[in-house]
N, C-alpha and C positions, 0 to 999 in steps of 0.2 A: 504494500500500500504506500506509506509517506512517512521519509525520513522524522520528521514530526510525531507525528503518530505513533511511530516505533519508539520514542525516545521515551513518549508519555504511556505509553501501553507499559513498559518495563519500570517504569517508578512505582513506588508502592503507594499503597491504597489510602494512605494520606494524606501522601501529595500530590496525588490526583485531585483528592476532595477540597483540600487547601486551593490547590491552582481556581478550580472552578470557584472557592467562595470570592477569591481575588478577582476571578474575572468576570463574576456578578455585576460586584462591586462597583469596578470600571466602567461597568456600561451606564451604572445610574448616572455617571461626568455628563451622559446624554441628554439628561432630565435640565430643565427651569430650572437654577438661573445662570446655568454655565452652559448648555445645547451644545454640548461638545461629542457632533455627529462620530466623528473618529475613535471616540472611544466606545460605543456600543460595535463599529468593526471589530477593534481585539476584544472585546467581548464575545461578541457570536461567532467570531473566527475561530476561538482559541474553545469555546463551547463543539463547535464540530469536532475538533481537532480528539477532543473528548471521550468524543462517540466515537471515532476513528480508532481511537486507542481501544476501548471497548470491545466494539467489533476484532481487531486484531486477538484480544485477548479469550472474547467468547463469541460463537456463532449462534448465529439464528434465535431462537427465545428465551436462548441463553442471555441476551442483552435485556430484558423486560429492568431486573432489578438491580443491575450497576449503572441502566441508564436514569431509572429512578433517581437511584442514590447523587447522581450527577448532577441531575435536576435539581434536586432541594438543593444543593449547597446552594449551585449556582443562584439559584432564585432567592435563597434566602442572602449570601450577600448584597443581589441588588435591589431587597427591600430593606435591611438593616442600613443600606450606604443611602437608597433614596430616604426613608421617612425616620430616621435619627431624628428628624425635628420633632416628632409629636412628643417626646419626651417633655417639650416644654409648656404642654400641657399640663405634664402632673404636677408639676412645679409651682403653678399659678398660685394653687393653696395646698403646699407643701407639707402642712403637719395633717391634712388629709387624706390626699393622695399621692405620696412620694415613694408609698411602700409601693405600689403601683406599676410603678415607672419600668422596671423590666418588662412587665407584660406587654408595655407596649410599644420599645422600644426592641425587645426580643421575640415578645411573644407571637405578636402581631406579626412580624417576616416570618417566623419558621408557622404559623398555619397558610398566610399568603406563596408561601413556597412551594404547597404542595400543586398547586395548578402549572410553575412549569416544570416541576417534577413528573407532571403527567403528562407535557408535552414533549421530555425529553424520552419520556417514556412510550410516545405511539411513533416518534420518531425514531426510536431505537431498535420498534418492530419491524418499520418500513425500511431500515437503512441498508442499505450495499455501497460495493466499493465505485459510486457512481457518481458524475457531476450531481445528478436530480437527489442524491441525497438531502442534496440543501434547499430543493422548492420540498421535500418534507418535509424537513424541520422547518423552515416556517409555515407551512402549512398547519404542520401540531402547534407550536407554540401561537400562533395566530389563534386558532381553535378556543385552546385551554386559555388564551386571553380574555374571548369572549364567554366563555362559561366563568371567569372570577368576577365578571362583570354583570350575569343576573341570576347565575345561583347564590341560594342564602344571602339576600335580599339585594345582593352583588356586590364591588367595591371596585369599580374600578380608575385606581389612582393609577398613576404612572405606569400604563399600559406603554407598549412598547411603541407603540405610533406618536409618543407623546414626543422621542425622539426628530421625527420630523413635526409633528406639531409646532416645536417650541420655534421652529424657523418659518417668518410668514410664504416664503414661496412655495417650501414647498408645503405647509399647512394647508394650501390651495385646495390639492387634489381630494381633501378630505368632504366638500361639498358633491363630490361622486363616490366614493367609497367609503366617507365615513369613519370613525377614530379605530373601528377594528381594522377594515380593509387597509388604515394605515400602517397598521402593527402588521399584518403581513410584509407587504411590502418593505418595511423598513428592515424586518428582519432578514429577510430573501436576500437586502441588495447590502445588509452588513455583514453575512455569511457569505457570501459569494468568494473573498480573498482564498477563506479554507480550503479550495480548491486546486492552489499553486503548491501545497503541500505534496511535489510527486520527486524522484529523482530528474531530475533534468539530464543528468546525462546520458544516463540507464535508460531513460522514457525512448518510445518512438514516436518519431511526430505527429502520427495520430494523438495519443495521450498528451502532447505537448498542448496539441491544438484544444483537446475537452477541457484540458486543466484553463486554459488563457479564457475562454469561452465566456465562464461564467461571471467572470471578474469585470471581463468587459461590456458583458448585456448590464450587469448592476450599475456600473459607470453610467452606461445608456441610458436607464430609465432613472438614475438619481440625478441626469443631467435636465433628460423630457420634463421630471417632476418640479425641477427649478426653472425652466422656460413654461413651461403652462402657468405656475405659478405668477411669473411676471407679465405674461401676458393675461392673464387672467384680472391683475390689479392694473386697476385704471391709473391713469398718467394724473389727472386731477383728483380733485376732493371728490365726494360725494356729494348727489345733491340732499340738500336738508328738505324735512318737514316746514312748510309755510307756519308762520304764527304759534310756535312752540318755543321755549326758551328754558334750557334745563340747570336745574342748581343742584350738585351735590355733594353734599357734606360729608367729612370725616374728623370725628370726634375726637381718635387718637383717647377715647377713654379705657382706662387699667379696668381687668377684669377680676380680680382678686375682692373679696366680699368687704375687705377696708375700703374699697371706694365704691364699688357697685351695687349698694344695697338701698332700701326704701328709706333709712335715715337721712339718705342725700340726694331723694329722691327731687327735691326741689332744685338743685344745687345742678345736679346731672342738665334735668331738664332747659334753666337757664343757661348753661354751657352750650347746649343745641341751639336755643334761640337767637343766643348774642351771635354765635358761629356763622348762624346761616344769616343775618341778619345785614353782617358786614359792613356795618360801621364802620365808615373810614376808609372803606375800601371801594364797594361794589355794595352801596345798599340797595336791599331786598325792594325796597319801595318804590324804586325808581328805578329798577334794573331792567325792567321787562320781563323776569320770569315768572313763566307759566307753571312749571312743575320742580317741587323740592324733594329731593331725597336722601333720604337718611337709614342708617345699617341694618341688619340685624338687631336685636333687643336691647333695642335703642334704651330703652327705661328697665327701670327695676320694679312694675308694677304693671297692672292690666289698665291700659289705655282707655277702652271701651266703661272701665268702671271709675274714672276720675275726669270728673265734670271740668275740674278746675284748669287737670292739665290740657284738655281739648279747649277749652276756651283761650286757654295762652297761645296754642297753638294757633288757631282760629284769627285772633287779634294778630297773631306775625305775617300771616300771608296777604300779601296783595288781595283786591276781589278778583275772582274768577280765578287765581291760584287755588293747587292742590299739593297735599304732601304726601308720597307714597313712603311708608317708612316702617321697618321690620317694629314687631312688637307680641309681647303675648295674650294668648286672647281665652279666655274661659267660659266655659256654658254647666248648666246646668245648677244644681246647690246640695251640698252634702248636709247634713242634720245639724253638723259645728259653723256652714253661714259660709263655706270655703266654695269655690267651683269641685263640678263631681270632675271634669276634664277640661287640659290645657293644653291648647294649642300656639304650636312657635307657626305667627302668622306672618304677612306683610299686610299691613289697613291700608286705607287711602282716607286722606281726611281735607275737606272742601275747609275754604276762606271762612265757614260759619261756624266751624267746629263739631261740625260731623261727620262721623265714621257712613264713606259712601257704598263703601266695598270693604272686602277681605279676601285673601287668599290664604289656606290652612297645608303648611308645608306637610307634601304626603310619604317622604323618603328620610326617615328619620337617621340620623347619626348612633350606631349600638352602641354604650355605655354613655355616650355623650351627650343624650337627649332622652334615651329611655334605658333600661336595663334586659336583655335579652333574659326570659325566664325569671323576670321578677320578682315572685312569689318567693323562688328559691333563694336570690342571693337577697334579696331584702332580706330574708330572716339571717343573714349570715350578717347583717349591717350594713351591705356595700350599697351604691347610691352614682345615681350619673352623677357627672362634671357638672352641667346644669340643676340650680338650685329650686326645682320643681317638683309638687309633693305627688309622688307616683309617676314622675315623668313625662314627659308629653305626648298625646293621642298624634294619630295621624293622620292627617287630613285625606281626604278623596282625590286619588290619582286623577292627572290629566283636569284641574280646575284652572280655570283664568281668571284672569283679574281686568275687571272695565276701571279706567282709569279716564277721566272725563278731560277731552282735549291732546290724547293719546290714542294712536292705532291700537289696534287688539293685541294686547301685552301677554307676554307668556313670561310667570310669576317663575322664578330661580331661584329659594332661598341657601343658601350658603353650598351642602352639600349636596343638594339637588344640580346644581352647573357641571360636576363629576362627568353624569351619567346622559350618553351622547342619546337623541332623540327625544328627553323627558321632556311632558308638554308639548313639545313644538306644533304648532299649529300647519296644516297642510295650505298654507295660502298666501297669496305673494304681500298682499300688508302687516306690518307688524312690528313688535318689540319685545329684546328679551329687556326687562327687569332683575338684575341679579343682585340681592342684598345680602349679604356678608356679615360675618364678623370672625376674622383671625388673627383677633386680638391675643388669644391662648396661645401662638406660636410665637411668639416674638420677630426679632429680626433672623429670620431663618431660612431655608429655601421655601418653608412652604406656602407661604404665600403668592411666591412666585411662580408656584409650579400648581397653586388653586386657580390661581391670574389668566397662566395659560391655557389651561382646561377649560375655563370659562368664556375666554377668546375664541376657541374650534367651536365653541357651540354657534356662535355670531356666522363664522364660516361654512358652517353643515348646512344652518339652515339660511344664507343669506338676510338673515334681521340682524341691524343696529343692535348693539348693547347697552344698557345703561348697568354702570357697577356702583356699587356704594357700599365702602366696608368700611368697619368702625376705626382697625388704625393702618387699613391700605392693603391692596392697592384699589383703590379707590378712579373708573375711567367712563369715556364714554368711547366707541369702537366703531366703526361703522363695520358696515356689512363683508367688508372683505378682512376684517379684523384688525383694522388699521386704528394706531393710536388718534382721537379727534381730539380728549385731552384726558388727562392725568394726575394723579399726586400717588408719591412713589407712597412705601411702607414706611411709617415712624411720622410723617409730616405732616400737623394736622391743620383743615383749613377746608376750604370749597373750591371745586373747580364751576365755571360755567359754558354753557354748550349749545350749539343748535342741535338738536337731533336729524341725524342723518337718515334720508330713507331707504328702503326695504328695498331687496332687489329682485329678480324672476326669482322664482320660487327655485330651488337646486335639484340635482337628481337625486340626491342623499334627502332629502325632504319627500320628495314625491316615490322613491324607491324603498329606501331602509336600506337595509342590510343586503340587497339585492346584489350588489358588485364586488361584497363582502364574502358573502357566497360562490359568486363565480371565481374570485381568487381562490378560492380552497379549493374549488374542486381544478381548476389550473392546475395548482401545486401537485393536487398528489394527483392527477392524469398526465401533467408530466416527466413525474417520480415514478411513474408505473414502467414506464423500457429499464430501466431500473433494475426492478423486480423481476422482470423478464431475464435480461441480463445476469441479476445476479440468482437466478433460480436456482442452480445446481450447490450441493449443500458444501460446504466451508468447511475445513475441518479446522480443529480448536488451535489456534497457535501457541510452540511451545515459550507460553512468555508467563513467567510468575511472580506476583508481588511477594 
């Protein structure tokens, strides 16, 4: 097979597993806020290389469970190297949840691992000593991307397409295939080098030519992927919405219950008003804006049940303004006078001080907004991050939100922007609303890499973005994902906007996962001569760790 290959098949079975957790690792360099394309190549290179070794070492269904084992590491280092931030979450209120912080600093990669442990694993069924090895492997790991994305209620962060994601050209193509069909592709054309792994001198030009082949078709379409992409983005602006004027605010308020609690519930509240208000700078009153918005749980208190704070509110805005702004909302009444359920909603509240609308977030965050199997760890004492008694209900998938003086708005609250197609409405007018708050991550990547995730959705479905999160990043985006304005993470203050319009409706809107699907089945029909090829059975080589 390849000098490579041979060197890693004869190391022992640690440092095979070492190499792979390193070269996880490597690939996350690809993720927001470094998109350092080059490093998910020796990632997925040095991952074939792997398999290579494997197959050298065992034949045929012999690979099911070294290709396994290869898989977790590798996945588990490039969830430990991507999401190390969320640890600073437990840290927010640290004499509560610090004991915590393994779980989900460790815990959280090695359960997130086992999806491309399974795609190392169907690729490790499929593989022979053949270029099309590698439209398998991304085929599986493509696969197994989109199953961590709606099995057990899904989760898909830094999918592997987030790699070209994070770069606007070629984030393009994602408005035809969509954030899976980009984890294909991405991985296909980072695997591709593994290929040159043969002897060169020993080879015969035949074999010279399969091994060059594949390196250069990924060139090819990593080249197509950045010209469609610029051609795709228009030379000028976009055109805006007539008679709209957007103001959005970031509070830059600490999440820790010394500052975010109903004690300072007035105190909070005024810091919003004077904010958005802009004294001295761009006041509200004379601005011309139409629509205000503001984060995630925005207050420490239900909006809907404090007369006083909706009237303050009311009295800030212009007439004919509105404020779309994340908040919690409660129904029903328990026997103690408390709501029976709490919803993390986004309201919208008119110049007069009433709540016009509501949107009730349907895609809740596990531990972070409710507790999975409740019952049981509540009696154990444990309790979300959020300071909500039983946790939050979840609201009715696919709900939108009328916001008066705005197109038909497709509602995002924070972890709902993740997950590619939620909401999105099939019609060429529109707006995403995405309110945030990742304030719990500090100055980290993850905000940068929630940023970007939220950006592919503007591109999927051709609609404008409006973002607002409580300490950044906080943008308005037009439709091809382009910055229209901004305030980075840590800086708090308001930008102002015209809102940009909507554009044809995309084929990822009007399709789904339709293109998504024809790359799989690409992949492994043209991994199938492959199979063919490598039919006749292998016997074990004598190579031992």
């Amino acid at each position: 097979m390849a000098p490579l290959a041979h060197r890693l098949a004869a190391a022992p079975a640690w440092l095979r597993r070492a190499i792979a957790c390193l070269a996880g690792a490597t690939g996350a360099l690809a993720l927001p806020p470094l998109g350092l394309f080059p490093a998910l190549v020796v990632a997925m290179t040095v991952a074939v290389w792997l398999l290579d070794a494997e197959r050298l070492r065992r034949a045929g269904a012999g690979m099911l469970r070294p290709s396994l084992i290869t898989g977790w590491w590798f996945g588990f280092g490039y969830f430990v190297a991507g999401l190390w931030w969320l640890g600073a979450a437990f840290l927010v209120e640290a004499d509560e949840f610090a004991w915590a912080l393994p779980l989900g600093v460790i815990g959280l990669p090695a359960l997130l691992a086992l999806f491309p442990a399974a795609g190392f694993a169907l690729a490790g069924w499929l593989w022979r000593p053949y270029p099309g090895r590698i439209l398998a492997f991304a085929g599986a790991l493509g696969l197994c991307d989109y199953l961590r994305g709606v099995l057990f209620t899904g989760f898909p962060w830094n999918t592997w397409g987030m790699a070209l994601g994070a770069h606007l050209p070629t984030a393009q193509i994602a408005s035809v295939v969509g954030l899976y069909g980009l984890g294909v592709l991405a991985v296909a054309i980072a695997a591709a080098p593994a290929a040159l792994d043969i002897d060169w001198r020993a080879a015969a030009r035949r074999a010279r030519t399969c091994a060059l082949l594949p390196p250069l078709l990924a060139a090819a379409t990593l080249a197509a992927l950045f010209i469609y992409g610029e051609m795709r983005i228009p030379a000028g602006p976009a055109a805006t919405v007539s008679g709209v004027k957007l103001r959005v605010a970031q509070p830059g308020i600490t999440q820790d219950t010394a500052v975010f609690n109903w004690e300072n519930r007035e105190k909070i509240l005024n810091h919003y008003v004077r904010l958005t208000e802009g004294a001295g700078v761009a006041p509200l009153a004379t601005s011309g804006v139409t629509h205000v918005f503001w984060p995630e749980s925005a207050f420490p208190f239900l909006l809907a049940d404090s007369p006083d704070a909706l009237r303050v509110i009311g009295d800030m805005l212009p007439p004919g303004a509105v404020l779309v702004t994340g908040a919690a909302r409660g129904e029903g009444n328990t026997p103690g006078g408390r709501p029976e359920r709490y919803y993390n909603s986004m309201q919208v509240v008119d110049h007069a001080g009433r709540i016009v609308d509501f949107y009730d977030k349907s895609r809740l965050v596990p531990f972070g907004e409710y507790l999975p199997f409740g019952g049981v760890l509540d009696a154990l004492g444990l309790r979300q991050f959020v300071h909500v008694p039983g946790g939050f209900t979840a609201g009715r998938p696919g709900g939108g939100l009328t916001v008066p003086g705005l197109p038909p708005v497709t509602p995002l609250i924070c972890y709902e922007a993740i997950f590619p197609g939620h909401g999105a409405p099939r019609r060429r007018e529109g707006v995403i609303v995405n309110v945030t708050n990742d304030g719990w991550f500090g100055d980290t990547p993850g905000p940068w890499q929630h940023f970007a995730q939220a950006r592919l959705r503007a591109i999927e479905s051709g609609l404008p973005l409006i973002r607002a999160a409580n300490t950044g990043i906080s943008a308005v985006l037009d439709p091809w994902g382009r910055t229209v304005a901004m305030l980075p993470p840590g800086e708090t203050g308001f930008i102002d906007s015209a809102l940009p319009q909507a554009i044809s409706t995309t084929i990822y809107t009007r399709l789904g996962n339709f293109f998504f699907a024809f790359l799989l089945i690409f992949c492994f029909s043209l991994s199938a001569p492959s199979l063919k090829l490598g039919g006749r059975r292998h016997g074990r080589q004598d190579v031992r760790s």
